[in-house]
Backbone as XML, in Angstrom:
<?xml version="1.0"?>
<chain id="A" units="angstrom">
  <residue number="1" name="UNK">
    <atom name="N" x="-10.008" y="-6.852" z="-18.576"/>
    <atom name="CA" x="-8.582" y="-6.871" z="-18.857"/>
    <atom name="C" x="-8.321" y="-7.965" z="-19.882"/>
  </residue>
  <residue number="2" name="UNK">
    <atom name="N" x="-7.354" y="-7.802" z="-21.018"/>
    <atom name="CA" x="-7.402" y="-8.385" z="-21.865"/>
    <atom name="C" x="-6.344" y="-9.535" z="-21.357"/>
  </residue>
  <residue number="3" name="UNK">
    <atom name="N" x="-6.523" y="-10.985" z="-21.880"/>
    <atom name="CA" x="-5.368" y="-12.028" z="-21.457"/>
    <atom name="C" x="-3.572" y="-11.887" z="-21.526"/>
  </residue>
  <residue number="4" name="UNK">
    <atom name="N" x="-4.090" y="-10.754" z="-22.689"/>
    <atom name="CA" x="-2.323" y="-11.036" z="-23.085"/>
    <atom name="C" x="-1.763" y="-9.852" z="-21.959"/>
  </residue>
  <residue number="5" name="UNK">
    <atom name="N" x="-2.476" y="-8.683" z="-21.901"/>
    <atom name="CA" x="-2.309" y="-7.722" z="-20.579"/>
    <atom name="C" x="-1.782" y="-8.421" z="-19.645"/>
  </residue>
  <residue number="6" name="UNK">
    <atom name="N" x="-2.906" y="-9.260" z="-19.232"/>
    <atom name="CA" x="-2.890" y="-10.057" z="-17.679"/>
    <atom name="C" x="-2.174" y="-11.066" z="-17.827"/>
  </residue>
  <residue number="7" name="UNK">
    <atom name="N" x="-1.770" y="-11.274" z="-18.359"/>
    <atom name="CA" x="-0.475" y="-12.538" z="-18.287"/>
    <atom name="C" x="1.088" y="-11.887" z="-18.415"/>
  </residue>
  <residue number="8" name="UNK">
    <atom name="N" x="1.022" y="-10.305" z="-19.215"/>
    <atom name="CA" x="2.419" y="-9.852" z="-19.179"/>
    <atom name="C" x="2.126" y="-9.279" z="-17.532"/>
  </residue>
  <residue number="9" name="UNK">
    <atom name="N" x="1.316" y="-8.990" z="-17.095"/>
    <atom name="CA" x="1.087" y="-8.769" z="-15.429"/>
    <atom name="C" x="1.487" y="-9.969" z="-14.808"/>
  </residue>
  <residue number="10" name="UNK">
    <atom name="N" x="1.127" y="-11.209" z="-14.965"/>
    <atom name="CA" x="1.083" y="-12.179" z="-14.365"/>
    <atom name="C" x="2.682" y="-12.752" z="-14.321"/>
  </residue>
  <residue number="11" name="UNK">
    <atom name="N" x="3.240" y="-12.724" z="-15.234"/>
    <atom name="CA" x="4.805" y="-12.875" z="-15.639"/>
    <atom name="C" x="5.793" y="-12.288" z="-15.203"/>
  </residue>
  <residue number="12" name="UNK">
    <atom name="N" x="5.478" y="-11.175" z="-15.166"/>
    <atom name="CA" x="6.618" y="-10.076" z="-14.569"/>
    <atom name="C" x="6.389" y="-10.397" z="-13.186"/>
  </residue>
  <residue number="13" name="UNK">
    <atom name="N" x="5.044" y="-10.412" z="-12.115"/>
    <atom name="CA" x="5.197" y="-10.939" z="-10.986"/>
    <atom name="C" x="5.674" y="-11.512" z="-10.640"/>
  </residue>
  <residue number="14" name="UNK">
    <atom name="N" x="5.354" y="-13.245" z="-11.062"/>
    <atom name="CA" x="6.330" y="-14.521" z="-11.318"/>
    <atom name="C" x="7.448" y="-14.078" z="-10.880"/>
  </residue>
  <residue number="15" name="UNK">
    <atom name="N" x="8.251" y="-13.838" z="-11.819"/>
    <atom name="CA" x="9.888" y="-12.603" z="-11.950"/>
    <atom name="C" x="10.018" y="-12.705" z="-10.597"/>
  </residue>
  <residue number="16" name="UNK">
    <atom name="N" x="9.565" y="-11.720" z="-10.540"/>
    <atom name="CA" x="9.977" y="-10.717" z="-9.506"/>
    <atom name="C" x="10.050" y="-11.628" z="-8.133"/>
  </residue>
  <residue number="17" name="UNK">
    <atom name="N" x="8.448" y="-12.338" z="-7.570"/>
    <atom name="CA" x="8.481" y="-12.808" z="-6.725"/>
    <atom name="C" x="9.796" y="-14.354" z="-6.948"/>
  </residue>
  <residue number="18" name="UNK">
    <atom name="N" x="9.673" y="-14.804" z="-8.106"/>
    <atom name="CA" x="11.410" y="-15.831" z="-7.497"/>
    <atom name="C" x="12.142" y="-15.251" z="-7.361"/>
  </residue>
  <residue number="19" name="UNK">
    <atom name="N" x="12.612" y="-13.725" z="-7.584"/>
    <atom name="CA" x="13.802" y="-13.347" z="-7.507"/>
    <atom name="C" x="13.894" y="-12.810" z="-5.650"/>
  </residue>
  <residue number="20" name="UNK">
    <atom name="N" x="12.523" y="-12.667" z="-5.302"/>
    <atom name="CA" x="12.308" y="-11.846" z="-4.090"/>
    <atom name="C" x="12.368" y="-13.682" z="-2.875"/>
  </residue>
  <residue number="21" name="UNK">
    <atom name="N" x="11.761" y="-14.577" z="-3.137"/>
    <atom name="CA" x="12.141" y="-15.693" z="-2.469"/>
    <atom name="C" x="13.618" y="-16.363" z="-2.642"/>
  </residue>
  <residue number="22" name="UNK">
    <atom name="N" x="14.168" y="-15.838" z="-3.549"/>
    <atom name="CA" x="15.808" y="-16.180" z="-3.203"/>
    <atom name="C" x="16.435" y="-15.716" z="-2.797"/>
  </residue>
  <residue number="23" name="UNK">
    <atom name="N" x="16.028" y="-14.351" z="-2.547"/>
    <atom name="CA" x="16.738" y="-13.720" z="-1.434"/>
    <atom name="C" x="16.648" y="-14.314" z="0.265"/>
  </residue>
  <residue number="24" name="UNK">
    <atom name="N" x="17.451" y="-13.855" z="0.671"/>
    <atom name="CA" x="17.579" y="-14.692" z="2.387"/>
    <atom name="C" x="16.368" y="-14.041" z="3.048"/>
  </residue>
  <residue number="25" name="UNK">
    <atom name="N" x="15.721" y="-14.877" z="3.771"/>
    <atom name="CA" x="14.574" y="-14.316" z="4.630"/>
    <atom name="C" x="14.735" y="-12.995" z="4.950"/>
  </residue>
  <residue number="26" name="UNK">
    <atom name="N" x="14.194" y="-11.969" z="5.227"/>
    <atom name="CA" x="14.305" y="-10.500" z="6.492"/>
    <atom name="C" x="12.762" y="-10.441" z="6.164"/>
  </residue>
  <residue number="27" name="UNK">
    <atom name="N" x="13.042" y="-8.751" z="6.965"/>
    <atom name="CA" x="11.833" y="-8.123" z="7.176"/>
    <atom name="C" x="11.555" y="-7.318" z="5.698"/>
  </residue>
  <residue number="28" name="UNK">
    <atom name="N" x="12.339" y="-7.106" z="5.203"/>
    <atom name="CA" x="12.116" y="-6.209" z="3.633"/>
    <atom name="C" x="11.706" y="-7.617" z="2.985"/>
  </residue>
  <residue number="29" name="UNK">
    <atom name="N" x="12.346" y="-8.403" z="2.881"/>
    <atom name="CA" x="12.274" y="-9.040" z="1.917"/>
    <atom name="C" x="10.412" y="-9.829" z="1.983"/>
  </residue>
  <residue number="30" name="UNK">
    <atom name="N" x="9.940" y="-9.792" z="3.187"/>
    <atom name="CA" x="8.840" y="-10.300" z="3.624"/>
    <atom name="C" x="7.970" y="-9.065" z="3.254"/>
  </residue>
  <residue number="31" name="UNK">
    <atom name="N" x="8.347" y="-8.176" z="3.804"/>
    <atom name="CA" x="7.556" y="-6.332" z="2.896"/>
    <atom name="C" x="7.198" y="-6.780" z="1.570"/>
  </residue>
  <residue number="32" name="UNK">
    <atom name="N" x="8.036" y="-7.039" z="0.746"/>
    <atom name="CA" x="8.036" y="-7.204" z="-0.286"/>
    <atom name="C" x="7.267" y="-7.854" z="-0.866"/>
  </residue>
  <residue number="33" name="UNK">
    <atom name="N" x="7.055" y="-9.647" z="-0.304"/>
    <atom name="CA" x="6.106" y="-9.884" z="-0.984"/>
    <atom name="C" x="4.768" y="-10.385" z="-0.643"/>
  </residue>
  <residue number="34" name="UNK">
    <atom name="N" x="4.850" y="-9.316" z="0.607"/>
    <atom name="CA" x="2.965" y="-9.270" z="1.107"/>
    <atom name="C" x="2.827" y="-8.246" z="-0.115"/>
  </residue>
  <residue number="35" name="UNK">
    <atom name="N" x="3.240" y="-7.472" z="-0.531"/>
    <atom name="CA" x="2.906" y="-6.632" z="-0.766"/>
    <atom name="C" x="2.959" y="-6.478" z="-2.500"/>
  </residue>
  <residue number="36" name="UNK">
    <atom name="N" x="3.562" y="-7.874" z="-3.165"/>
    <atom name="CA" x="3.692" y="-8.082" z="-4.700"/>
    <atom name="C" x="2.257" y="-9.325" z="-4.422"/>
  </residue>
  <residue number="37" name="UNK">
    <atom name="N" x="1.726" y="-9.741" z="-3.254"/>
    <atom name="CA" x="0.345" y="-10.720" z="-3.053"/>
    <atom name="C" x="-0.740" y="-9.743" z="-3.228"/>
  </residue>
  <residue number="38" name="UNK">
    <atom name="N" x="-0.475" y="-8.645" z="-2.691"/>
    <atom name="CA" x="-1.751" y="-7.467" z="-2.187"/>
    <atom name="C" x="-1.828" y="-7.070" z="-3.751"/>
  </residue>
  <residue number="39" name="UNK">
    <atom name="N" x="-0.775" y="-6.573" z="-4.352"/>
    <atom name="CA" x="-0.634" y="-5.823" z="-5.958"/>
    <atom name="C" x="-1.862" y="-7.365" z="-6.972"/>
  </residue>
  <residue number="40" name="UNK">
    <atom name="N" x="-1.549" y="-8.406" z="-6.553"/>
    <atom name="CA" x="-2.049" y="-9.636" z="-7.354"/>
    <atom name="C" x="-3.111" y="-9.600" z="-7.258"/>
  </residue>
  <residue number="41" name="UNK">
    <atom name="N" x="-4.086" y="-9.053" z="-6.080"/>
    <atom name="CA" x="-5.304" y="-9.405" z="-5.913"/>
    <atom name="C" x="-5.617" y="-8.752" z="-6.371"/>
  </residue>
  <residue number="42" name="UNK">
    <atom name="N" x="-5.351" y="-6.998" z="-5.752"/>
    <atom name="CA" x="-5.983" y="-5.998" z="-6.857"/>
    <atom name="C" x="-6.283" y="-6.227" z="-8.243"/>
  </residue>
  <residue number="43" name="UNK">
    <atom name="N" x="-5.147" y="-6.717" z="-9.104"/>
    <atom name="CA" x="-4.928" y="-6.213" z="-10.121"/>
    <atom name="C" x="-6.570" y="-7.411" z="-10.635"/>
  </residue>
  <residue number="44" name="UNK">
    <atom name="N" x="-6.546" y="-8.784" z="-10.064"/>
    <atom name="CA" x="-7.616" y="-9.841" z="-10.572"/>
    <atom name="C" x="-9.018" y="-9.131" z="-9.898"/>
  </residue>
  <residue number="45" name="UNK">
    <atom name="N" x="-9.182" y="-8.451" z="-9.229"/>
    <atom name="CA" x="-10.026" y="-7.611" z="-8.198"/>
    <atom name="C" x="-10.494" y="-6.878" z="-9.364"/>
  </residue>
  <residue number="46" name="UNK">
    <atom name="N" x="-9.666" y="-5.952" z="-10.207"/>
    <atom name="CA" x="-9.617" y="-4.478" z="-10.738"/>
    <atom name="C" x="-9.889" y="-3.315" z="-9.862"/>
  </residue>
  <residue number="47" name="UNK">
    <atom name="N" x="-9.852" y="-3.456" z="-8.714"/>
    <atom name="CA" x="-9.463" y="-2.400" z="-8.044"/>
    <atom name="C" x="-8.126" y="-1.253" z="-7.985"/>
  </residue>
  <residue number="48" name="UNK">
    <atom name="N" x="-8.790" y="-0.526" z="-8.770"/>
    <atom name="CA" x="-7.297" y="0.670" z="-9.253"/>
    <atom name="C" x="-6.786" y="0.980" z="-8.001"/>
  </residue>
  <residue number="49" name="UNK">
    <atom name="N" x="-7.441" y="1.658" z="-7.034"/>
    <atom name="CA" x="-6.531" y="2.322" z="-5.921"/>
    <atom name="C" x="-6.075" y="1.191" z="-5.169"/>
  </residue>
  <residue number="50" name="UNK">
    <atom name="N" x="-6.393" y="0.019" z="-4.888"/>
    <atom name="CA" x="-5.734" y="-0.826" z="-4.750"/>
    <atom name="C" x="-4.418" y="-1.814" z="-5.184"/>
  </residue>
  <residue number="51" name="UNK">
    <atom name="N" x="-4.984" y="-1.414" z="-6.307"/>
    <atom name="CA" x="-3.004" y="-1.573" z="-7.497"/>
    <atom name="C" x="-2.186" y="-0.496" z="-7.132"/>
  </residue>
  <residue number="52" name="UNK">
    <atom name="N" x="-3.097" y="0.739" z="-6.998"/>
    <atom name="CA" x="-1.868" y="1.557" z="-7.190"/>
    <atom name="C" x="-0.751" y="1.726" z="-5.509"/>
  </residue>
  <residue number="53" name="UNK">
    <atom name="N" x="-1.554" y="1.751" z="-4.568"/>
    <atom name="CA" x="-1.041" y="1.708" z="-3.250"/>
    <atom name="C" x="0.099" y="0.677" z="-3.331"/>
  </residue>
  <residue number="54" name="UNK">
    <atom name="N" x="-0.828" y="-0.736" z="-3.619"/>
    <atom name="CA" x="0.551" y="-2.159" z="-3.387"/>
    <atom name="C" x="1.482" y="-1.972" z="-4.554"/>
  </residue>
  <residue number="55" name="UNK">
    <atom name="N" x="1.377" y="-1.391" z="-5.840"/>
    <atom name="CA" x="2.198" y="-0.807" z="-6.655"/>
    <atom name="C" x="3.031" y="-0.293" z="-6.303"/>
  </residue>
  <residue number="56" name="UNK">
    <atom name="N" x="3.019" y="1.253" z="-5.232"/>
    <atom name="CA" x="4.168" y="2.311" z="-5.468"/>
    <atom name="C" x="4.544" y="1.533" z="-3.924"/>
  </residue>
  <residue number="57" name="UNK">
    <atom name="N" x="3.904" y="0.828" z="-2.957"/>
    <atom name="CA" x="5.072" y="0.332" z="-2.015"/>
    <atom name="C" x="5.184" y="-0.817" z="-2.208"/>
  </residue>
  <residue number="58" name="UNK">
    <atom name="N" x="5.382" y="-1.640" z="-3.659"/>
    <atom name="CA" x="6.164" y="-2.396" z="-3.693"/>
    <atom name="C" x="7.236" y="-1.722" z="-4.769"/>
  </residue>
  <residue number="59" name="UNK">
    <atom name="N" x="7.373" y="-1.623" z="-5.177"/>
    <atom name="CA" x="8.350" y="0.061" z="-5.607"/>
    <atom name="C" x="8.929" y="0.306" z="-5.391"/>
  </residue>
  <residue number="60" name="UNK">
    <atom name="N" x="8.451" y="1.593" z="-3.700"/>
    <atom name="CA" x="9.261" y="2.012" z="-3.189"/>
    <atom name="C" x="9.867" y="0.763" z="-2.163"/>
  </residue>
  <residue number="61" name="UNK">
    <atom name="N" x="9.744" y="-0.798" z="-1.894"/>
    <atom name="CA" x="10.926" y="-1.519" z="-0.675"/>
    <atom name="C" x="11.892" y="-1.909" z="-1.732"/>
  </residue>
  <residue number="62" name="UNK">
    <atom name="N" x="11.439" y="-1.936" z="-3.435"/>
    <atom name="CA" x="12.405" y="-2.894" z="-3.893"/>
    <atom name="C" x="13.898" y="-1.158" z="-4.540"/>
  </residue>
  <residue number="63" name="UNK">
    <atom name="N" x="13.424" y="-0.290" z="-4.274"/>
    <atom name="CA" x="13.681" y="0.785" z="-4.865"/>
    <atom name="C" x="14.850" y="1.366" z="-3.595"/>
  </residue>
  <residue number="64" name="UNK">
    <atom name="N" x="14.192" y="1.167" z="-2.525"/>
    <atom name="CA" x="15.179" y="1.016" z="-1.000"/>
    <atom name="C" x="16.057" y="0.301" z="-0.739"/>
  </residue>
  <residue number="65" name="UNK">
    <atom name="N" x="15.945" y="-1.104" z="-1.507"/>
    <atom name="CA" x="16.991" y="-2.173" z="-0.812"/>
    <atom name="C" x="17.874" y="-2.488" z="-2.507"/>
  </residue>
  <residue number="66" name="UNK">
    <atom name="N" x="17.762" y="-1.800" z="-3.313"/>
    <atom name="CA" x="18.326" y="-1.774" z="-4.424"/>
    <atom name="C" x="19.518" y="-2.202" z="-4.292"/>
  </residue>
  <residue number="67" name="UNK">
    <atom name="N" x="20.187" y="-1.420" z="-3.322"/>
    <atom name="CA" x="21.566" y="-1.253" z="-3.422"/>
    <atom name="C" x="22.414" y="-2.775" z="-2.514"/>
  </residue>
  <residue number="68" name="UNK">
    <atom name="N" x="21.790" y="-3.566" z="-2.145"/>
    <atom name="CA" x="21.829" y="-4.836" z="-1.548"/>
    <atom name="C" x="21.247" y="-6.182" z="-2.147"/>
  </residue>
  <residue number="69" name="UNK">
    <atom name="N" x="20.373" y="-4.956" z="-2.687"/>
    <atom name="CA" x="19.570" y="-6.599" z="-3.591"/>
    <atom name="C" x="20.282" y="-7.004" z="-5.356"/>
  </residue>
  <residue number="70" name="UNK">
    <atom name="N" x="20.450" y="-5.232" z="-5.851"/>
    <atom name="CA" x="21.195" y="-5.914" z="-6.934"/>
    <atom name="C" x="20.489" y="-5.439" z="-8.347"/>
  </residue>
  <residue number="71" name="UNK">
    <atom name="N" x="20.814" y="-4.805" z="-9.088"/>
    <atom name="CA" x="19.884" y="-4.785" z="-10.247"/>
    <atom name="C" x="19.037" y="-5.725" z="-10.911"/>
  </residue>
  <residue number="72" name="UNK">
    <atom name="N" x="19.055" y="-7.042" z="-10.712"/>
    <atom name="CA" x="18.211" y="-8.047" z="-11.404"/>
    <atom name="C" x="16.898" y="-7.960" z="-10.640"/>
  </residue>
  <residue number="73" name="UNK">
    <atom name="N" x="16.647" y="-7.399" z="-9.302"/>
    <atom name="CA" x="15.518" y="-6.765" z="-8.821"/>
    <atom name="C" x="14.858" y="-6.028" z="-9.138"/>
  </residue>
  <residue number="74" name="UNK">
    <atom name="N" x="15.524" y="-4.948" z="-8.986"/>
    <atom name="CA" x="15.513" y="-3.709" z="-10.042"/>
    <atom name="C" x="14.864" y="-4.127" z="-11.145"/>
  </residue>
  <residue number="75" name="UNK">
    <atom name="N" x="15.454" y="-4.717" z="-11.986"/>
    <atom name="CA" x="14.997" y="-4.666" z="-13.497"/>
    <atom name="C" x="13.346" y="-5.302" z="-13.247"/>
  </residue>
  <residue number="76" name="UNK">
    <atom name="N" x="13.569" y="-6.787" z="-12.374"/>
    <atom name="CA" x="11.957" y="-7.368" z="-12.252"/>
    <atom name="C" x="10.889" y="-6.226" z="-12.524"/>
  </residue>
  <residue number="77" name="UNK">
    <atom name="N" x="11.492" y="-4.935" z="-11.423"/>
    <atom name="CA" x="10.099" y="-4.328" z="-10.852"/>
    <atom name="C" x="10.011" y="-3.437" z="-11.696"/>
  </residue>
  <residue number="78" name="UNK">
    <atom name="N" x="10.789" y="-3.295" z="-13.035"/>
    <atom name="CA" x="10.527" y="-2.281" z="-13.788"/>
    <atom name="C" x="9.900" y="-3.029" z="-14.846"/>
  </residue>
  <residue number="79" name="UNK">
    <atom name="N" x="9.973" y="-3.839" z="-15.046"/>
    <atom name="CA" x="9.407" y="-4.976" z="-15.592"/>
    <atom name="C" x="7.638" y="-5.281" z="-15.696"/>
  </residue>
  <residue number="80" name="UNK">
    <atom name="N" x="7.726" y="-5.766" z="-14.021"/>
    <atom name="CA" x="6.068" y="-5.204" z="-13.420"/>
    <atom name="C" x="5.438" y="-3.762" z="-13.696"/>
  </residue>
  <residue number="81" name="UNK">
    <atom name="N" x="6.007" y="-3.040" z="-12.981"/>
    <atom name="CA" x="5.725" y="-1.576" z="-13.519"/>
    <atom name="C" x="5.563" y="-1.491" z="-14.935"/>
  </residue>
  <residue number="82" name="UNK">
    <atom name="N" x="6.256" y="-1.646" z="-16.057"/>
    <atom name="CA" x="5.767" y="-1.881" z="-17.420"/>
    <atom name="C" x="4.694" y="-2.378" z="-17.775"/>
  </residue>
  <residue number="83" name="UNK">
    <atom name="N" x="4.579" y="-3.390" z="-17.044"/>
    <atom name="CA" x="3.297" y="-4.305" z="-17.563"/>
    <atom name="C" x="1.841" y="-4.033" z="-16.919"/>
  </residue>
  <residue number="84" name="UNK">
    <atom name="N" x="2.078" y="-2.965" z="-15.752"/>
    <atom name="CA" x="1.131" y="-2.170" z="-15.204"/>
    <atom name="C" x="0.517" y="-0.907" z="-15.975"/>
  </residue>
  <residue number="85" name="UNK">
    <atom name="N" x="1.603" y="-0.384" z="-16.521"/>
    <atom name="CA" x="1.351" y="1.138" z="-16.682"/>
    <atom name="C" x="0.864" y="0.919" z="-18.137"/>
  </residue>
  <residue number="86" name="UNK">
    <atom name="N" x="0.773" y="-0.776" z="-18.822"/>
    <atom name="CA" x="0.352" y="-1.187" z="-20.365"/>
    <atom name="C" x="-1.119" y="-1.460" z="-20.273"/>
  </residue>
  <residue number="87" name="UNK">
    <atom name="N" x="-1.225" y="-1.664" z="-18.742"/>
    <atom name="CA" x="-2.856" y="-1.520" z="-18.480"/>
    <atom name="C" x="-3.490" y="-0.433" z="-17.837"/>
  </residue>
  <residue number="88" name="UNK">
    <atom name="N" x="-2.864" y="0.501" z="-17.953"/>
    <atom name="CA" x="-3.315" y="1.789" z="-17.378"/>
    <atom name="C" x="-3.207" y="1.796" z="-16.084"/>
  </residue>
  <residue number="89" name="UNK">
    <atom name="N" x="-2.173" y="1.366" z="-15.046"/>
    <atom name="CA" x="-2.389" y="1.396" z="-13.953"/>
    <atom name="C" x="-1.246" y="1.992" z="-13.674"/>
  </residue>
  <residue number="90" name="UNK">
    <atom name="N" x="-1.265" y="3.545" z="-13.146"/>
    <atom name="CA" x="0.216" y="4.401" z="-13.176"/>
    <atom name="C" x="0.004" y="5.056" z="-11.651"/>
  </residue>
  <residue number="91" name="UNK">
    <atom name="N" x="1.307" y="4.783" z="-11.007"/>
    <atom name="CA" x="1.588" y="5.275" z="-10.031"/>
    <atom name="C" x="2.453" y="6.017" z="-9.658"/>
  </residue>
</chain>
């Protein structure tokens, strides 16, 4: 994986996960980021089916609680997702 790849990977995570720790504790919000940790390892792993699983369910909790959390979530994970699917990792 090339650096500049893995750092627009690495960035958009970032993102996402401060935006996901400022949210108030729950159980989604904890979904969330076992599951943007699990996407991290894969991706330094290169384990594809392993990106892609912690990929589409971190996805689908931030894609569920949209409507509470707010579009600046939203945008993070489309964000991530961008910077996934720039390394070939499509879910």
């Amino acid at each position: 994986m090339t650096e500049a790849v893995q750092s627009s990977i690495d960035r958009a995570a970032d993102a996402l996960d401060a935006l996901l720790r400022a949210r108030p504790a729950d159980e989604r919000q904890a979904r969330a980021l076992y599951h943007l940790d699990r996407l991290r390892r894969a991706v330094r792993a290169s384990h594809q089916e392993a990106v892609r699983f912690a990929a589409f369910t971190l996805h689908k909790t931030v894609r569920d609680a949209s409507a509470t959390w707010g579009p600046d979530l939203t945008a993070a994970m489309e964000q991530l997702k961008a910077a996934l699917n720039a390394q070939g990792h499509h879910y």
